[in-house]
N, C-alpha and C positions, 0 to 999 in steps of 0.2 A: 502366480507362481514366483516372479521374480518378487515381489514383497516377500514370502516366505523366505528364498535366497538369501535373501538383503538383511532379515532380521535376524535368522541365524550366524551369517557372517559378524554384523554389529555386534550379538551376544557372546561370541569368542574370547577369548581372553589369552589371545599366541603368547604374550608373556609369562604367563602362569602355566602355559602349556609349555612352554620353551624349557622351563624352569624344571618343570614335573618329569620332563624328559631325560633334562640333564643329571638331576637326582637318580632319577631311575638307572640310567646308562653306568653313573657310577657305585651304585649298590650292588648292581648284576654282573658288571666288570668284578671289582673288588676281592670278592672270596675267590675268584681265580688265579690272583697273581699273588695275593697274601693270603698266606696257611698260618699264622698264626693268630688266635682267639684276642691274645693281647694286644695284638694292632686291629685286626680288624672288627672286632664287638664294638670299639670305644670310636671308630669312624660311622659304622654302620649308626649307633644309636646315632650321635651325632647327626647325621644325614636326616632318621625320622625327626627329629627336633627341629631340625630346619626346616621339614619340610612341611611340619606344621605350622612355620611359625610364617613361610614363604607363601604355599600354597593352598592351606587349608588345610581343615583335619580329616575331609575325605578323603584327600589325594595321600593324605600322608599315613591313612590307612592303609591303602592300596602296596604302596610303598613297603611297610612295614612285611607283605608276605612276598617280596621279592628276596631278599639277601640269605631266607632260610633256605629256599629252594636252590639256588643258586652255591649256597657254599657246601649242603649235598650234592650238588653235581660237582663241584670243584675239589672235592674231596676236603673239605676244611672240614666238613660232619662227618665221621665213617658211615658207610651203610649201615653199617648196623645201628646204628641212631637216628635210619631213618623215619622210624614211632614216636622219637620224641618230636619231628620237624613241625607238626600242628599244634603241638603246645609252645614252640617258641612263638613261631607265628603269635599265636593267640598273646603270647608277653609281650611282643612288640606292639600288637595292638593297644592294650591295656597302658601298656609305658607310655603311649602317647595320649590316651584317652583323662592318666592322671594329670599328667602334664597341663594339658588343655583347661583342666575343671580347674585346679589351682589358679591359674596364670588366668583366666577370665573371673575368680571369686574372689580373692583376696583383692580388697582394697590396696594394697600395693601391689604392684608387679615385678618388681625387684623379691619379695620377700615371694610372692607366687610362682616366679617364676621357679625360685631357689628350694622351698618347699613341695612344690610340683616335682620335681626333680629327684631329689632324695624319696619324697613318698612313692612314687612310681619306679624307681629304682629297687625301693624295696618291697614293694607289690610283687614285680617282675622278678625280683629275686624268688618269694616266699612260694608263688607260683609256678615257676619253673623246678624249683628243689622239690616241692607237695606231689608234684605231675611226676615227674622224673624218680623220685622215691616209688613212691606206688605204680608208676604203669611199667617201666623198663623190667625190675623181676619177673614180671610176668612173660614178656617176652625175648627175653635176654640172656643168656649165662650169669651166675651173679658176678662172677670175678669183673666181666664186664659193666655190669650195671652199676655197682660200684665205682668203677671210673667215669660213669656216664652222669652219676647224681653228684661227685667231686665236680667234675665240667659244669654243672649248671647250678651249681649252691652260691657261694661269696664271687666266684670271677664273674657272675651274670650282674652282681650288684655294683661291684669294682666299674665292670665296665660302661655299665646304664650309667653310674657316677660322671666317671670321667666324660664319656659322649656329650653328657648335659651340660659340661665345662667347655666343651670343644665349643658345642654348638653354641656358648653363652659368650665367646670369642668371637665367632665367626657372624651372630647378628647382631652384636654389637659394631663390630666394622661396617654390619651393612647396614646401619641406623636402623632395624628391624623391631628392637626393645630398647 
């Protein structure tokens, strides 16, 4: 039993859990202290990009369905945009999933990373606008839904953008890329 103990303790990785943590805490913080899309979509993406690029791409999966949930509860989502919260989810997973394919395929990394970024940006776009068009009428007022497919068209891509800019700062300082 204490070999069992011992081997699990040695397979830990408190660094990368420290890390996952700290991500995490500030993702779920976040949509409650800022109500605005324009500061907080371009930290949040941000955040997944690091934490892909820190953690790995499971954690930074996991990651990616905290800040939906969290800025429905903080009111930054209205409830009534509570039907969209599974398709963002699903774009933030994707935004990282392109990220990742680019940045490990292209023979450079610099041009993968930068490529990754933009295609996934605009995946995350094309898919949250596709989703957001066709499921919100269905259950939504249109005058609403209307404002709900404005919300998730070009400011999703603006902000995927910038994120991948933050995050292209932020592991550069940490020798990361």
């Amino acid at each position: 039993m204490h070999y069992i103990k011992e081997r699990v303790i040695t397979g830990v990785n408190a660094g990368a859990i420290a890390q996952f943590l700290a991500l995490g805490a500030f993702a779920t913080i976040l949509p409650f202290y800022i109500h605005l899309q324009w500061a907080t979509g371009p930290i949040v993406n941000a955040i997944l990009v690091i934490a892909l690029f820190l953690i790995g791409i499971r954690s930074a999966m996991v990651l990616a369905l905290i800040p939906s949930i969290m800025a429905l509860a903080g009111g930054l989502i209205p409830a009534a945009l509570a039907p969209a919260v599974p398709f963002i989810m699903i774009s933030n997973i994707v935004f990282i999933l392109v990220i990742d394919w680019f940045y490990n395929n292209l023979k450079d990394e610099f041009k993968g990373y930068w490529i990754g970024v933009i295609a996934a940006a605009t995946i995350k776009f094309i898919f949250l606008f596709s989703s957001v068009t066709f499921i919100t009428p269905l259950m939504i007022k249109s005058e609403l839904a209307l404002k709900v497919a404005q919300m998730m068209s070009w400011p999703q891509f603006a902000t995927a953008l910038t994120g991948g800019m933050i995050a292209w700062g932020v592991l550069k300082w940490l020798k990361r890329i």
